[in-house]
N, CA, C and O atoms as a MOPAC input file, in Angstrom:
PM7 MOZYME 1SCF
protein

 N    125.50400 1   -66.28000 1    41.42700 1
 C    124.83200 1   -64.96800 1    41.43100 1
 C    123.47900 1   -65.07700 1    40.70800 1
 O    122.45300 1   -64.59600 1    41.18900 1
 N    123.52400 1   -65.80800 1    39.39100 1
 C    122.45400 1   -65.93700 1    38.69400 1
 C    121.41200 1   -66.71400 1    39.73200 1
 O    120.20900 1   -66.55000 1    39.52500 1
 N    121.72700 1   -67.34700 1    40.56900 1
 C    120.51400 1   -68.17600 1    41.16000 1
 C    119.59700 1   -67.47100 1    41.99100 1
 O    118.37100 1   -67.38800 1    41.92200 1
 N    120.56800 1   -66.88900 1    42.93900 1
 C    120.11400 1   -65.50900 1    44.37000 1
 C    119.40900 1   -64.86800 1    43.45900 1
 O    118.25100 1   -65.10600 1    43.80300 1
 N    119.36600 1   -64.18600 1    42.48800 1
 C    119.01100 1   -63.15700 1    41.45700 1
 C    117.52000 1   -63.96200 1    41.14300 1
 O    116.41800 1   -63.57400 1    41.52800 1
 N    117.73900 1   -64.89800 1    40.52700 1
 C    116.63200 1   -65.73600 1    40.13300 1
 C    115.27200 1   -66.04100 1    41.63700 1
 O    114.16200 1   -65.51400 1    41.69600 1
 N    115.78300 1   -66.87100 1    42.49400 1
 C    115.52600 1   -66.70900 1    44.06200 1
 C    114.60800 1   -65.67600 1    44.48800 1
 O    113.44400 1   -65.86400 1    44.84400 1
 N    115.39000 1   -64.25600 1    44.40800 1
 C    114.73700 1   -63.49900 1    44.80800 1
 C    113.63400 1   -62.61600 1    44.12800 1
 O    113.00800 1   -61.66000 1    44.58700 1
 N    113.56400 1   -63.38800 1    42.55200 1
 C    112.62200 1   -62.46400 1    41.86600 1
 C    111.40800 1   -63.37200 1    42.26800 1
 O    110.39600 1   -62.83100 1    42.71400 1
 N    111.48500 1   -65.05900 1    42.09100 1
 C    110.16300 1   -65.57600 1    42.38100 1
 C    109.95000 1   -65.56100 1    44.18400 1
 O    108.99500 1   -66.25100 1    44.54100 1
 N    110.62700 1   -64.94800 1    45.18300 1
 C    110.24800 1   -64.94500 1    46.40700 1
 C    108.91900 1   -63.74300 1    46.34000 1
 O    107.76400 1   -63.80800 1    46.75900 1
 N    109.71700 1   -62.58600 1    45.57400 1
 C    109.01200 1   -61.28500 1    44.97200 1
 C    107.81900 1   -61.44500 1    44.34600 1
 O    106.82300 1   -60.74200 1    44.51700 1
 N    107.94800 1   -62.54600 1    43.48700 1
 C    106.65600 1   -62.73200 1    42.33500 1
 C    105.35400 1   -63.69900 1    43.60000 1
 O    104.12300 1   -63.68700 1    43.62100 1
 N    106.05100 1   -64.19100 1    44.20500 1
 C    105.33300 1   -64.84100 1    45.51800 1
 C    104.60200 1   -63.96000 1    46.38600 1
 O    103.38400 1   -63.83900 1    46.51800 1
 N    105.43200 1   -63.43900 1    46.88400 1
 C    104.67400 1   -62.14000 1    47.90900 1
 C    104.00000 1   -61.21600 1    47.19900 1
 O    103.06500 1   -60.76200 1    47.85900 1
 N    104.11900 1   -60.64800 1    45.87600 1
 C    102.80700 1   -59.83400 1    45.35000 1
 C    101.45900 1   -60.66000 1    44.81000 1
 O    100.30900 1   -60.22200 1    44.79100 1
 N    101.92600 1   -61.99600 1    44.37000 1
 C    100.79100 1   -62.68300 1    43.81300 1
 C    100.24200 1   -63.04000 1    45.56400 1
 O     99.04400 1   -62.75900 1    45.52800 1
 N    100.48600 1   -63.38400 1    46.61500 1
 C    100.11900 1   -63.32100 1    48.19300 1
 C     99.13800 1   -61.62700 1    48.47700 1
 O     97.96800 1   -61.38300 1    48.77400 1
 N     99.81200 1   -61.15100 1    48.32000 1
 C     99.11200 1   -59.81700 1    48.54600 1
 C     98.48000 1   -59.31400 1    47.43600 1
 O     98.23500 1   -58.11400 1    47.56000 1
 N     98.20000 1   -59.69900 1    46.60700 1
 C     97.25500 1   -59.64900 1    45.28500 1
 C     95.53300 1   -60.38900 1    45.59000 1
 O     94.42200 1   -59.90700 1    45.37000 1
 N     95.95000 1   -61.74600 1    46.18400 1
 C     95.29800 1   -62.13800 1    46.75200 1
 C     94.75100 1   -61.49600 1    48.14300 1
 O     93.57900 1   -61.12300 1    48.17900 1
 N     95.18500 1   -61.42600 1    48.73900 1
 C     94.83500 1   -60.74200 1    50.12200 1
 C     94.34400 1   -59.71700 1    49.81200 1
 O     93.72600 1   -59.18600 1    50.73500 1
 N     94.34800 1   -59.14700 1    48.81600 1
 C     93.47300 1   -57.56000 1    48.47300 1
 C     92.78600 1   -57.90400 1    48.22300 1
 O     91.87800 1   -57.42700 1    48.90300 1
 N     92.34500 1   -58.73300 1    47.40300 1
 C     91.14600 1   -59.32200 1    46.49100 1
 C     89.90200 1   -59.86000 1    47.27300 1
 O     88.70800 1   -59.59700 1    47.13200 1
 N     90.63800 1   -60.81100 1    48.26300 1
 C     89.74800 1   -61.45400 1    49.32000 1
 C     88.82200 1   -60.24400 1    50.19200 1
 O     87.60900 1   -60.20700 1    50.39600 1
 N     90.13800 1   -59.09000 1    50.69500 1
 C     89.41600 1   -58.38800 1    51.36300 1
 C     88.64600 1   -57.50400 1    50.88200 1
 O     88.01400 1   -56.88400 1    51.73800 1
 N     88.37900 1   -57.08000 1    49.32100 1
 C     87.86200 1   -56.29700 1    49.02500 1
 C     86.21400 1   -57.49000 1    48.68300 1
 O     85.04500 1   -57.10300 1    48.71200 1
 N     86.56100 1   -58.48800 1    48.48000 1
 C     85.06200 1   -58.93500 1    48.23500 1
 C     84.71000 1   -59.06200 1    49.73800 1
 O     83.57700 1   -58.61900 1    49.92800 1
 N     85.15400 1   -59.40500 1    50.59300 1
 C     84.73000 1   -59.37600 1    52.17000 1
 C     83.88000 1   -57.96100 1    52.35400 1
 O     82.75700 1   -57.82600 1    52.84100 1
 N     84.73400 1   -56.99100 1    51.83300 1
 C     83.97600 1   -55.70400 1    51.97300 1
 C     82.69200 1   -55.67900 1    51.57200 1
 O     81.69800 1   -55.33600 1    52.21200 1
 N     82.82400 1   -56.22300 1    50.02200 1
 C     81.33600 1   -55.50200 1    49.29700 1
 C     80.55800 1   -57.15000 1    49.65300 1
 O     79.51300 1   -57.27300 1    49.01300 1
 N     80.77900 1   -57.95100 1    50.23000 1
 C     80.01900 1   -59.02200 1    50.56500 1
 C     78.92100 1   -58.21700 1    52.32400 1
 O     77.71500 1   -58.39400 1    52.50100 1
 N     79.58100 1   -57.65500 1    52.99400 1
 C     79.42900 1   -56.83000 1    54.10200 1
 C     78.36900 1   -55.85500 1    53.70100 1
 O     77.16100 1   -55.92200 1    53.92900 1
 N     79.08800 1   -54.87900 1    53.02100 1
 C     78.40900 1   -53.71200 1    52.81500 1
 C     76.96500 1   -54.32900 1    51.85700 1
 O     76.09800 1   -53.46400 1    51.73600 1
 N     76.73200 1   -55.27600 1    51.39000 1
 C     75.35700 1   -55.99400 1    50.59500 1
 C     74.55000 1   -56.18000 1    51.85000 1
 O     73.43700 1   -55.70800 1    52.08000 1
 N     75.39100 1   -57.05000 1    52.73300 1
 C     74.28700 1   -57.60900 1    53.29600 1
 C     73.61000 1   -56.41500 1    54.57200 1
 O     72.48700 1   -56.24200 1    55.04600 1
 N     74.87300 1   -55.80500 1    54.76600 1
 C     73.96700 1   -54.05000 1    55.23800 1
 C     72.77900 1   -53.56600 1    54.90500 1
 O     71.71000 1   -53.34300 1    55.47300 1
 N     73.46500 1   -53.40400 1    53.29400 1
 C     71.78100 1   -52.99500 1    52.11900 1
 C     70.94800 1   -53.70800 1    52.70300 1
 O     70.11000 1   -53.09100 1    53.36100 1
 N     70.85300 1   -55.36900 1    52.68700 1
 C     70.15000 1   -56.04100 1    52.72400 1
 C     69.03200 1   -55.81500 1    54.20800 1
 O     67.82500 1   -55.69000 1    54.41400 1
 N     70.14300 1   -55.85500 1    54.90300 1
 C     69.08300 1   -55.57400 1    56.44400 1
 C     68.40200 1   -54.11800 1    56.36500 1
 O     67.33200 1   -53.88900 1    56.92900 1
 N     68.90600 1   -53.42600 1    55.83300 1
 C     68.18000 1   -52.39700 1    56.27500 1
 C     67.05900 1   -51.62800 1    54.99100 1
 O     66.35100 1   -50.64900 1    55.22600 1
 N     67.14100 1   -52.45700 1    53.45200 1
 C     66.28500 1   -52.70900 1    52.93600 1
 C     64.93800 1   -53.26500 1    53.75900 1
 O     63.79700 1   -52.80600 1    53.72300 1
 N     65.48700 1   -54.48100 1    54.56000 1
 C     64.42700 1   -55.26900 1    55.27400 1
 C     63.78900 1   -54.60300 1    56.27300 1
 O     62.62700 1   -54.89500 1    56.55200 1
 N     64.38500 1   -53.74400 1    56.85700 1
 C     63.74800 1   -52.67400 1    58.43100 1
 C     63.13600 1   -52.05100 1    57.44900 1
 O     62.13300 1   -52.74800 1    57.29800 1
 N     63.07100 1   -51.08100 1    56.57800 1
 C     62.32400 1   -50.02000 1    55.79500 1
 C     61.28800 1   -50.90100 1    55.55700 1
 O     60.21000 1   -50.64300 1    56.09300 1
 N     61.39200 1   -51.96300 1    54.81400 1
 C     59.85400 1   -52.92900 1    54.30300 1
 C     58.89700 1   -52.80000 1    55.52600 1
 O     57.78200 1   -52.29300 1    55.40300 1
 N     59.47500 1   -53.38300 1    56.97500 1
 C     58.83200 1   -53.99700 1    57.70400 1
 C     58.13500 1   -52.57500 1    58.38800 1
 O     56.93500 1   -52.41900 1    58.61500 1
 N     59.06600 1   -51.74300 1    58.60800 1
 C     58.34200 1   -50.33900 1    59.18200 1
 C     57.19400 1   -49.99800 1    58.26600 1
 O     56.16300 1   -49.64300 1    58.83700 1
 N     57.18300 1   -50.05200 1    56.67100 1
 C     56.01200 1   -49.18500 1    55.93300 1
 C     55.44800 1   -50.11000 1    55.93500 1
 O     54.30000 1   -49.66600 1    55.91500 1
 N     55.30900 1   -51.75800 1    55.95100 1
 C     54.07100 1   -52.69000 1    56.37600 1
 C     53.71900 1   -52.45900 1    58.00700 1
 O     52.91700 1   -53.15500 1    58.63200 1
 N     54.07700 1   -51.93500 1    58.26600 1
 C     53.45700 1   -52.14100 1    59.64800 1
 C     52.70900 1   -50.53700 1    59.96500 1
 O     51.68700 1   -50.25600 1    60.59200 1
 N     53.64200 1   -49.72000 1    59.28300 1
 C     52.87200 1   -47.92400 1    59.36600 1
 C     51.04200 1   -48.40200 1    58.57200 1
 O     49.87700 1   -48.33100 1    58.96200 1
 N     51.57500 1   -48.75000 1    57.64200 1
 C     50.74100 1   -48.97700 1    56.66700 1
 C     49.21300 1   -49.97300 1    57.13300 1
 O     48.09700 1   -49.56400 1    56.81200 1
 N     49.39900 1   -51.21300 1    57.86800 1
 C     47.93300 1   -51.75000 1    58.62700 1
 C     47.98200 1   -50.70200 1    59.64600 1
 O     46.81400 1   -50.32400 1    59.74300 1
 N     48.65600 1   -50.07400 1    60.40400 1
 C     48.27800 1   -49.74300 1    61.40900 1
 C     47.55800 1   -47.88900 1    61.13700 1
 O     47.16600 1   -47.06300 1    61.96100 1
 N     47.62700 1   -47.85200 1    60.01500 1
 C     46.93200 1   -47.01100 1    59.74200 1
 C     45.65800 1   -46.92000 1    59.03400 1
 O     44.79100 1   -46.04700 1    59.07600 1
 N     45.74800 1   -48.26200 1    58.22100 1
 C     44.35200 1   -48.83500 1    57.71300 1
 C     43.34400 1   -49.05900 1    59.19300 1
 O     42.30600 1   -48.46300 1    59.48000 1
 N     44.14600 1   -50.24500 1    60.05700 1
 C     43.35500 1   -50.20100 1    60.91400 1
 C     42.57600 1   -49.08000 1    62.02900 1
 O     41.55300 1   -49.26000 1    62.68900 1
 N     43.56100 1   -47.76100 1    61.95400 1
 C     42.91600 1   -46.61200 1    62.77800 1
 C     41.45000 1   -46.08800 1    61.82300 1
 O     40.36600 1   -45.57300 1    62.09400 1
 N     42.27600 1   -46.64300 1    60.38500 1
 C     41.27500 1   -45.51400 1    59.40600 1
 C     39.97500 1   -46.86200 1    59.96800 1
 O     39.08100 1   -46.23800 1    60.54000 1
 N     39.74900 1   -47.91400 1    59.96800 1
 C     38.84200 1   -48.96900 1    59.97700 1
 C     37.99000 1   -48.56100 1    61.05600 1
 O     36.77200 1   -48.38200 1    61.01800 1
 N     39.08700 1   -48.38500 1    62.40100 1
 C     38.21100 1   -47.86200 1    63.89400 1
 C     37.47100 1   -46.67700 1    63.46300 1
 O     36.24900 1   -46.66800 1    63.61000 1
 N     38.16600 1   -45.52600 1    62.86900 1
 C     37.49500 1   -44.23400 1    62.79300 1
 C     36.35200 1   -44.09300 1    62.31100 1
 O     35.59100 1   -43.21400 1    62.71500 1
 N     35.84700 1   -45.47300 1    60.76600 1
 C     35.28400 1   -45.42000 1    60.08400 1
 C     33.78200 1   -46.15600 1    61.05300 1
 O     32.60200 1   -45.90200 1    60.81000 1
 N     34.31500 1   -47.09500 1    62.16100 1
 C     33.23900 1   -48.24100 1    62.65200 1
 C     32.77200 1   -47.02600 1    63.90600 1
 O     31.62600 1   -46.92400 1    64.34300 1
 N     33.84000 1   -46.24900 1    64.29800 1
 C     33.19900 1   -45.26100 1    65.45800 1
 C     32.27100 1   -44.71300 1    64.93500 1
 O     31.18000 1   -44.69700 1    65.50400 1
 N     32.48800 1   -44.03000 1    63.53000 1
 C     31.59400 1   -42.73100 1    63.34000 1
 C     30.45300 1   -43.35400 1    63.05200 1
 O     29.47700 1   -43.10500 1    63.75900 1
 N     30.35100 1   -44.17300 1    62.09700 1
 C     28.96400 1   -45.01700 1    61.62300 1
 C     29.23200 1   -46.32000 1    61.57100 1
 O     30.07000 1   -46.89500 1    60.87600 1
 N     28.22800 1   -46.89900 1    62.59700 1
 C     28.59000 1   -48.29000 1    62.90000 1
 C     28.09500 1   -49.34000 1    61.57900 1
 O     28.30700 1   -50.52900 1    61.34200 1
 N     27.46100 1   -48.44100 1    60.99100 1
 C     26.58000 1   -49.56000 1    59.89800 1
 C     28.08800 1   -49.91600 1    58.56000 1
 O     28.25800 1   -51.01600 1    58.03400 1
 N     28.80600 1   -48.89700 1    58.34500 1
 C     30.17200 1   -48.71500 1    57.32400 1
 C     30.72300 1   -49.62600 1    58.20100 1
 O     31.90600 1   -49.57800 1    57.86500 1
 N     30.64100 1   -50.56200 1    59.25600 1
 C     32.07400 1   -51.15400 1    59.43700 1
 C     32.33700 1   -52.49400 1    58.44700 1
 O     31.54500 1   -53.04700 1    57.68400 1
 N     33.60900 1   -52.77600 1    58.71400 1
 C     34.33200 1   -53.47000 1    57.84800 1
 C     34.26600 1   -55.07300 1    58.37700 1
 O     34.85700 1   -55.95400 1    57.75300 1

């Protein structure tokens, strides 16, 4: 009796330290995911306000070379 008893506590201590793990893994999977999300779409915001950003210097540049050609850049 003592053995089954014994048996079944480390089968027990097995399967939670298993699923202890398996939580663990999947929760850094998560926030490994959800970073690199941040990450891309940190990167779209950069690339949109560099690109709003010449392309508005450059209208301001045209506007400036239309009106008076001698101010151009």
């Amino acid at each position: 009796m003592v053995v089954v008893v014994v048996v079944m506590v480390m089968m027990v201590v097995v399967v939670v330290d298993v699923a202890v793990v398996v939580v663990v893994v999947l929760v850094l999977v998560m926030v490994m995911m959800v970073v690199v999300v941040l990450v891309v779409v940190v990167a779209v915001v950069v690339v949109v306000v560099v690109v709003v950003v010449v392309v508005m210097v450059g209208l301001m540049v045209v506007v400036v070379c239309g009106d008076e050609g001698n101010m151009c850049l």
